[in-house]
Backbone bond lengths (Angstrom), bond angles and torsions (degrees), N, CA, C in turn:
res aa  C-N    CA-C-N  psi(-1)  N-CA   C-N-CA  omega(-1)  CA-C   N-CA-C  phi
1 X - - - 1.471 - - 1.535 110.63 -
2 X 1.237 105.93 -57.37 1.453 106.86 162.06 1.308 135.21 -31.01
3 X 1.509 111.22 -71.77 1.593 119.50 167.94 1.455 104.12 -49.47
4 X 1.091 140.43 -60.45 1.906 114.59 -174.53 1.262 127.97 -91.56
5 X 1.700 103.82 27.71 1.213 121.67 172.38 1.773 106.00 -87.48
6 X 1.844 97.04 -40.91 1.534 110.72 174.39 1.411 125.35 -78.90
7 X 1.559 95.48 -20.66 1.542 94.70 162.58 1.289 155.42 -84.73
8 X 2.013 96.36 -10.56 1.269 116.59 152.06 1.196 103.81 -79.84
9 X 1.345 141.92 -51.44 1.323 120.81 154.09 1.262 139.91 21.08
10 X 1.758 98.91 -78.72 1.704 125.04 168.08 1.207 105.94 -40.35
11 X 1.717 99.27 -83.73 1.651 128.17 173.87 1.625 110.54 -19.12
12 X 1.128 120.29 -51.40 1.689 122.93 -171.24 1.588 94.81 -72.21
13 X 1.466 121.24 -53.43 1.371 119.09 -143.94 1.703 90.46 -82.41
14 X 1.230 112.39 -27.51 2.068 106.70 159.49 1.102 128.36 -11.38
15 X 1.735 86.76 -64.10 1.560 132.79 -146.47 1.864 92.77 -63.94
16 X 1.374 78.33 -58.26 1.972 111.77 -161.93 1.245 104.79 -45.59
17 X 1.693 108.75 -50.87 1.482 111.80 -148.53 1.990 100.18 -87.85
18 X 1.448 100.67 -37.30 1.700 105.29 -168.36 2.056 92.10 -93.15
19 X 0.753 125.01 -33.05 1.406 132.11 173.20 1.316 132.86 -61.82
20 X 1.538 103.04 -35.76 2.143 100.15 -132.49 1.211 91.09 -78.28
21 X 1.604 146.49 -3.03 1.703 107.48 -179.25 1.692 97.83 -102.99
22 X 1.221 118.67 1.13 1.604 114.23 166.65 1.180 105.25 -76.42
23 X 1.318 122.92 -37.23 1.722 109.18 -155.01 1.587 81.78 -119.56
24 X 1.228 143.98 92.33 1.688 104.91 -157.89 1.910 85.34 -122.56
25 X 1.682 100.63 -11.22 1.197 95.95 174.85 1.832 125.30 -105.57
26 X 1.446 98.56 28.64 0.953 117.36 147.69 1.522 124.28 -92.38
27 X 1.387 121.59 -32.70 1.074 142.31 -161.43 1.730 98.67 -82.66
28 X 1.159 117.95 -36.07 1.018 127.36 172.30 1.842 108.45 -81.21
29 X 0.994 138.36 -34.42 1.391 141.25 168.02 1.791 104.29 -59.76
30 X 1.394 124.80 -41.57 1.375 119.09 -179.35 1.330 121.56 -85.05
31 X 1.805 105.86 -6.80 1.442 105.34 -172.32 1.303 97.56 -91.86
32 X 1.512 119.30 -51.52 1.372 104.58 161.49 1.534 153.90 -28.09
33 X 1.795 89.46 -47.77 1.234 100.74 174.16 2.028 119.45 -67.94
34 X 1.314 101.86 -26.03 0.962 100.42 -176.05 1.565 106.90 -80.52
35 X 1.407 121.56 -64.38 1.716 121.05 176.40 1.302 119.28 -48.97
36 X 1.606 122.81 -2.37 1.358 137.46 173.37 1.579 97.33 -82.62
37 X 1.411 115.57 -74.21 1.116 146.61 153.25 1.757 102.15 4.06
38 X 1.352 90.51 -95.00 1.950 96.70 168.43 1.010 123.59 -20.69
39 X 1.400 103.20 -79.75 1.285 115.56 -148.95 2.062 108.51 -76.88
40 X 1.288 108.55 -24.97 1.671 112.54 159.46 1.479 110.77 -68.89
41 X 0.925 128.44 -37.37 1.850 127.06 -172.29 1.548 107.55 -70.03
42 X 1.662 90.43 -38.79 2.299 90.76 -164.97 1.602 89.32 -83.71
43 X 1.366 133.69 -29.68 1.712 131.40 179.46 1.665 95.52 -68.90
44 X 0.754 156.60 -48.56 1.332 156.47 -166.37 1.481 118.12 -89.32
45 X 1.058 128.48 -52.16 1.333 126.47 143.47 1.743 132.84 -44.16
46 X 1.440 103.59 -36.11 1.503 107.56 163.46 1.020 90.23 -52.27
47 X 1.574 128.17 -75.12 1.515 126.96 -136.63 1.752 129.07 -80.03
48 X 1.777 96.84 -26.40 1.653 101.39 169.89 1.507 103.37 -112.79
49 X 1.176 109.58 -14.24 1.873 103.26 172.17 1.657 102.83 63.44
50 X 1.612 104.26 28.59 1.461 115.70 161.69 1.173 129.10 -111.57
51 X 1.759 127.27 114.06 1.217 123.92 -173.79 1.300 122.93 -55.90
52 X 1.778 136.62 -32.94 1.122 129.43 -131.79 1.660 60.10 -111.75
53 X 1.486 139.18 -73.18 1.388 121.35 -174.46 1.670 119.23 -15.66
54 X 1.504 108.36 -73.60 0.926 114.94 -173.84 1.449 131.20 -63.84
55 X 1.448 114.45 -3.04 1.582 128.46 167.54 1.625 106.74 -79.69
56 X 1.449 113.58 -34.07 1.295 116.68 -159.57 1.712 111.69 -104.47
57 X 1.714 113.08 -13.67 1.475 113.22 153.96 1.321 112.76 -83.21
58 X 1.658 126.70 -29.32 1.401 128.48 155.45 1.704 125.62 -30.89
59 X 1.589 107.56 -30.77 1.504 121.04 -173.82 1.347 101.41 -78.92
60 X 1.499 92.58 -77.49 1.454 112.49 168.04 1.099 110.04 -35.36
61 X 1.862 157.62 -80.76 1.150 120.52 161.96 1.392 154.77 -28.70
62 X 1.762 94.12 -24.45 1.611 106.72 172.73 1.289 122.08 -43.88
63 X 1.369 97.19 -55.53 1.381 128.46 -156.24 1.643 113.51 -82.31
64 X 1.550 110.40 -18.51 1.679 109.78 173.84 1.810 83.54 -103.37
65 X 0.963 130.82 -38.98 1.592 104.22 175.15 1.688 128.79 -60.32
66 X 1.635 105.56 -10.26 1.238 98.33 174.21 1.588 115.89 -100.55
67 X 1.502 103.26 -9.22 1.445 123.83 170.50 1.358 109.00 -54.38
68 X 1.469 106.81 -64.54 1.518 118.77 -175.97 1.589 119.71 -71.40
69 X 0.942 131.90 -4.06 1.477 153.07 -176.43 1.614 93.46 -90.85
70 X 1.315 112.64 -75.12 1.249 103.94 178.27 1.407 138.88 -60.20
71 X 1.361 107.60 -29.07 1.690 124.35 177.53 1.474 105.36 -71.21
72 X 1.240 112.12 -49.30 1.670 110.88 173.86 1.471 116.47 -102.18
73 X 1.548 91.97 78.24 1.905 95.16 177.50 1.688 109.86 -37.66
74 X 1.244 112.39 -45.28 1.502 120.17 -149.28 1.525 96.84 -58.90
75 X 1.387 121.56 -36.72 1.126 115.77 -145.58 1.654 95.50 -106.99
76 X 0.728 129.16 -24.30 1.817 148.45 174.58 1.695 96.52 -62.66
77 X 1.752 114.72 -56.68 1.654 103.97 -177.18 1.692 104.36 -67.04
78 X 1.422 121.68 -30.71 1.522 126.72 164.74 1.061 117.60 -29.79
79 X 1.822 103.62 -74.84 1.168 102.95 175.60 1.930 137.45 -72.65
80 X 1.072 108.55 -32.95 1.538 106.87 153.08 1.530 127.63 -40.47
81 X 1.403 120.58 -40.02 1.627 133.74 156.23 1.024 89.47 -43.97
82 X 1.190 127.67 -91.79 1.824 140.26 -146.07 1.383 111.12 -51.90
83 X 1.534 100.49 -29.79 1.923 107.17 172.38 1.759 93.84 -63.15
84 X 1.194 126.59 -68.07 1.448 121.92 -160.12 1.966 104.60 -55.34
85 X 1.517 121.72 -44.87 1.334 108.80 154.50 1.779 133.39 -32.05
86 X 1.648 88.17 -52.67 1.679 76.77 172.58 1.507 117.25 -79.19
87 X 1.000 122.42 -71.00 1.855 112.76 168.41 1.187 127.90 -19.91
88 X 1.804 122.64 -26.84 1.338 112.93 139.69 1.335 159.14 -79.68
89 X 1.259 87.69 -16.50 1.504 107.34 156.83 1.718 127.45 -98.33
90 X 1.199 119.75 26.73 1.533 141.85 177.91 1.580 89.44 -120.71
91 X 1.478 125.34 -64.14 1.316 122.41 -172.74 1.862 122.67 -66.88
92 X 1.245 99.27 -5.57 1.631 86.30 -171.88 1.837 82.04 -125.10
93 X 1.421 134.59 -30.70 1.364 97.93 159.61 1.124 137.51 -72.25
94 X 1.894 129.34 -6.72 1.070 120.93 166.29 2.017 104.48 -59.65
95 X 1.218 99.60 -52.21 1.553 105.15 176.17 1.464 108.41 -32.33
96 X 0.827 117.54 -44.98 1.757 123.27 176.54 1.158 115.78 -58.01
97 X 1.695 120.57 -49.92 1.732 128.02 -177.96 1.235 95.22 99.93
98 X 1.636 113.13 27.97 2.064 113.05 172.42 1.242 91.84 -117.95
99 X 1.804 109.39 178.43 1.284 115.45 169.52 1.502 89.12 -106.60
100 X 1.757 120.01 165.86 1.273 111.66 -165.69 1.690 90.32 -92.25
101 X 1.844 98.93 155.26 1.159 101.17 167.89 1.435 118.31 -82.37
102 X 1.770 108.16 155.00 1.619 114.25 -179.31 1.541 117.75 -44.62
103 X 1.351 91.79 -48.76 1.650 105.61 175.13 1.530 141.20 -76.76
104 X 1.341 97.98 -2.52 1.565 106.59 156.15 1.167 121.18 -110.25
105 X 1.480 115.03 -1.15 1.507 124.94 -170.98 1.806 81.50 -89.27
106 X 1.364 129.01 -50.61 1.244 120.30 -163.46 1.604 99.10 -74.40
107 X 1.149 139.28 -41.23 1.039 120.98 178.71 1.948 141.44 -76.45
108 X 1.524 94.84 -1.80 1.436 136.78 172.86 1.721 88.05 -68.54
109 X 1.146 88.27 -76.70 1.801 102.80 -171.96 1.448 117.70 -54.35
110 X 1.125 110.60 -37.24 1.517 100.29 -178.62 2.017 118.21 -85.86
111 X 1.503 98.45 -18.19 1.316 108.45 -168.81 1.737 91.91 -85.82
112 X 1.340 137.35 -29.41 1.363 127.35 173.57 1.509 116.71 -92.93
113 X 1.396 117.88 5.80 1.054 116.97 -170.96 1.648 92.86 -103.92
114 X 1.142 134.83 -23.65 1.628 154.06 138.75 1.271 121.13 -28.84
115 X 1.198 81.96 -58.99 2.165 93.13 179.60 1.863 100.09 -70.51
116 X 1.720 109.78 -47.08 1.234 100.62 -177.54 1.759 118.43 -44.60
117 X 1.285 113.47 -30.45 1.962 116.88 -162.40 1.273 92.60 -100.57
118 X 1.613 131.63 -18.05 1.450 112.92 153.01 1.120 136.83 -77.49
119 X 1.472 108.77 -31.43 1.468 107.39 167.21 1.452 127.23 -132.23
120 X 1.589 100.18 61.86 1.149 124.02 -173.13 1.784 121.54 -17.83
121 X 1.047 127.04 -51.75 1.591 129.96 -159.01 1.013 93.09 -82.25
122 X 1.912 138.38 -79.42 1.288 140.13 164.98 1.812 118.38 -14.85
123 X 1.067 80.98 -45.71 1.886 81.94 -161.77 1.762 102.21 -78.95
124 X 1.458 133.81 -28.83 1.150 144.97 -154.73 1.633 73.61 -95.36
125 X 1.054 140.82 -65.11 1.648 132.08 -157.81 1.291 111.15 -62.41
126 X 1.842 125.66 -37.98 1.558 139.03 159.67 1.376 94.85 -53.57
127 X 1.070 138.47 -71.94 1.615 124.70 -159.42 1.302 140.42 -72.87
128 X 1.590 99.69 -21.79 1.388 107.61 170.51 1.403 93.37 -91.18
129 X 1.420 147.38 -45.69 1.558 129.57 -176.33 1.388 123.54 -69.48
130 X 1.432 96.55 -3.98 2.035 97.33 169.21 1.366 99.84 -112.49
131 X 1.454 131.93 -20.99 1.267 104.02 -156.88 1.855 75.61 -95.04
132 X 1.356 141.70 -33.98 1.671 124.69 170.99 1.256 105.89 -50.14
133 X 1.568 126.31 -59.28 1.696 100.58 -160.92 1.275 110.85 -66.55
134 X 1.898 124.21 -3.32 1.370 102.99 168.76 1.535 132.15 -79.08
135 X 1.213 96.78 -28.67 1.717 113.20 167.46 1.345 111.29 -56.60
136 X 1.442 116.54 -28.43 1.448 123.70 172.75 0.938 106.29 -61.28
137 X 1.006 119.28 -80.68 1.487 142.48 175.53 1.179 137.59 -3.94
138 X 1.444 95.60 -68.63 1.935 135.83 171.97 1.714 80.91 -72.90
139 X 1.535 125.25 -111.00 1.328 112.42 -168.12 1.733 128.57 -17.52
140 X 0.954 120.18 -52.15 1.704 113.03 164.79 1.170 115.31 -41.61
141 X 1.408 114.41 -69.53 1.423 126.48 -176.21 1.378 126.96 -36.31
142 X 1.841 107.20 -32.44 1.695 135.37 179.17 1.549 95.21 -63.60
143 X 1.451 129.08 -67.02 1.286 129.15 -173.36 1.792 116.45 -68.41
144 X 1.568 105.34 -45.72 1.701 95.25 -162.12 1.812 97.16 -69.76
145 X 1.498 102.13 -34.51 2.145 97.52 -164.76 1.301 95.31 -77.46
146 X 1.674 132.18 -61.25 1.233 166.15 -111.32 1.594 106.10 24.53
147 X 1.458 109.17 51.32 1.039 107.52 -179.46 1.797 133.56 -137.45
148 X 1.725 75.74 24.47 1.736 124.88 -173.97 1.389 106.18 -117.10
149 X 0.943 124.68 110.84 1.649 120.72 170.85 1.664 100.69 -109.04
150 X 1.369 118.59 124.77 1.509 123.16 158.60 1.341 119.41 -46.24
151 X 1.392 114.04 -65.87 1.452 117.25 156.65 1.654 132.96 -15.93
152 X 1.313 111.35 -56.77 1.185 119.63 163.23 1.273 135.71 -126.99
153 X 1.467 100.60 108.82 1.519 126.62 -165.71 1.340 105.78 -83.36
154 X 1.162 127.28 -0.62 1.676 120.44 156.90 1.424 107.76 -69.02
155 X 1.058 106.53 -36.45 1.991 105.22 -160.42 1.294 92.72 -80.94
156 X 1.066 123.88 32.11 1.917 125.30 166.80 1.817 101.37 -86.17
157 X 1.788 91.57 -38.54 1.411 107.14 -169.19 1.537 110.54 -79.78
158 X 1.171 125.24 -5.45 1.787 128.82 159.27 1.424 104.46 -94.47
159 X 1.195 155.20 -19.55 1.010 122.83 160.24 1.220 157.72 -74.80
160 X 1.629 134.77 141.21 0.841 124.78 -163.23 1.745 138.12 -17.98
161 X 1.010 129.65 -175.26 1.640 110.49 178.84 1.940 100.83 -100.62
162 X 1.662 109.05 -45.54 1.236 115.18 -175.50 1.674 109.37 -62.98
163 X 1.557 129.64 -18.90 1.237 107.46 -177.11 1.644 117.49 -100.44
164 X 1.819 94.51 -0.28 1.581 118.63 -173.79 1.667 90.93 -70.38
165 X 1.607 119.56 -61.09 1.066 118.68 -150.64 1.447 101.68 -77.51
166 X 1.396 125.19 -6.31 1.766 122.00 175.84 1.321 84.41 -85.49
167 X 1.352 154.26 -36.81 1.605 127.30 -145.50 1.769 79.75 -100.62
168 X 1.073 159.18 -43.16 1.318 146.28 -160.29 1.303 112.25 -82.80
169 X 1.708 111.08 -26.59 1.681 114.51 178.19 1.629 92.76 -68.00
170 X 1.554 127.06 -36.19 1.372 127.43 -136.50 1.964 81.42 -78.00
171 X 0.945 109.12 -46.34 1.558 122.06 -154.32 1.525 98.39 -74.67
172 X 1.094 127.86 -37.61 1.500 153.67 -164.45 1.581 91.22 -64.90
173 X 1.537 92.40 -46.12 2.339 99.12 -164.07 1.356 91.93 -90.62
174 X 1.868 131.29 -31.85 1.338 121.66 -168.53 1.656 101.56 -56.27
175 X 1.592 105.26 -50.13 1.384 132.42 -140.96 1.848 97.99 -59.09
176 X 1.453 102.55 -51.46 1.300 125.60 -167.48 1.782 108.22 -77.89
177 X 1.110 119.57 -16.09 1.547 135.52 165.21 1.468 117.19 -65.76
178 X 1.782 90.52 -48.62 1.611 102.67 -169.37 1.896 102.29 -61.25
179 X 1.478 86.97 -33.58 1.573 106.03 -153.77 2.107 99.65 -51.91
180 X 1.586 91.69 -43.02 1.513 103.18 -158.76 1.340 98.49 -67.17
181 X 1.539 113.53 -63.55 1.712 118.22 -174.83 1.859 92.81 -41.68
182 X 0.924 113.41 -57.95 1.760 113.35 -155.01 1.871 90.94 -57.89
183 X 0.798 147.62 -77.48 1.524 158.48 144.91 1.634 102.94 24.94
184 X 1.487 94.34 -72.61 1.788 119.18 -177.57 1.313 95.33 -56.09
185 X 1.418 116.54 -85.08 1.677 122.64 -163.31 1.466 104.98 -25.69
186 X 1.900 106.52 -50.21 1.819 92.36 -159.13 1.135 105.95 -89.28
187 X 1.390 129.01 5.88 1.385 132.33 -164.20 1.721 98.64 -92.77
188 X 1.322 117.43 -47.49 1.326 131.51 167.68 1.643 120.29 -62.55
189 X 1.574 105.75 -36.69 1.552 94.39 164.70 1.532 122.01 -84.41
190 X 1.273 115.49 -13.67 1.542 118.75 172.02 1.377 121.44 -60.24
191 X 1.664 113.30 -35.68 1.673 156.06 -153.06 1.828 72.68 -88.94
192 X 1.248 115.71 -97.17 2.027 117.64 -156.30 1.963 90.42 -47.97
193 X 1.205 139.04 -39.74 1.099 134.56 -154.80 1.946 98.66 -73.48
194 X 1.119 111.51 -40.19 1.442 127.55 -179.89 1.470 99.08 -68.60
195 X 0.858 127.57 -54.30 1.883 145.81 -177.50 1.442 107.14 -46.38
196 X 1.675 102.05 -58.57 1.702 113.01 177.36 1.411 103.92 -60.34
197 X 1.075 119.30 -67.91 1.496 115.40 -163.67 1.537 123.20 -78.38
């Protein structure tokens, strides 16, 4: 269950990183669904300590978190910013050998999730191509080391230093790849769209 949990994983963060400002409102429909997803399954499961419950308010949350993601663009490109805040501040304090603090993780997040609604196009192409090559990243890392669990993002902070700095260089070159294709694609569809009309 696990393994093709991480392998859609991959598959999404593909999508995310070479994709996300074409499809970005898809990207926003799965992020929802998933942080909907979460955060209804672990509240419901805290509380009846029932799996099949808690799989099935997990849905049921999915599904109004991807509702609300989509209905309120504004706050969905917000929050997608604020995703690339936290992934940077998880990725460069593991680099450190700390766990990140609450309070710079919130202020990481909220200060790029800011920049995202100011500068909407730029910031949506940075966040979906770093926050995919990290899902890449992290998911690869689960199968080739098995010594990465997605699940637990502390155990970023026990690992070694030499295999830390290959998975952050890896994500660093994914991130900045995603960045260029995503750049090109919309730059070229803006270019025929100007042409047509």
């Amino acid at each position: 269950m696990m393994s093709a949990l991480v392998g859609a994983t991959i598959l999404i963060g593909a999508i995310q990183c070479f994709l996300g400002y074409r499809v970005f409102k898809i990207v926003l429909a799965i992020t929802g669904f998933l942080a909907g997803a979460l955060v209804a399954g672990a509240i419901t499961f805290a509380i009846t300590e029932a799996e099949t419950m808690a799989v099935l308010a997990g849905l049921a949350g999915g599904v109004a978190g991807a509702a609300v993601m989509l209905a309120l663009y504004l706050f969905g490109v917000f929050f997608i910013g604020a995703l690339l805040g936290a992934v940077l501040g998880v990725a460069f304090s593991a680099l450190g050998g700390v766990a990140p603090e609450p309070v710079v993780l919130l202020v990481l997040a909220t200060a790029t999730g800011i920049a995202a609604l100011l500068l909407q196009r730029i910031m949506i192409i940075l966040s979906t191509s770093f926050s995919g090559s990290w899902s890449m990243v992290i998911g690869s890392a689960y199968f080739v080391t098995g010594r990465v669990n997605p699940a637990d993002m502390e155990g970023l902070f026990r690992l070694d230093q030499r295999l830390l700095y290959l998975l952050v260089g890896c994500w660093v070159l994914l991130g900045a790849a995603g960045t260029v294709v995503q750049l090109k694609t919309t730059k070229a569809r803006s270019r025929q769209g100007n042409w047509r009309s």
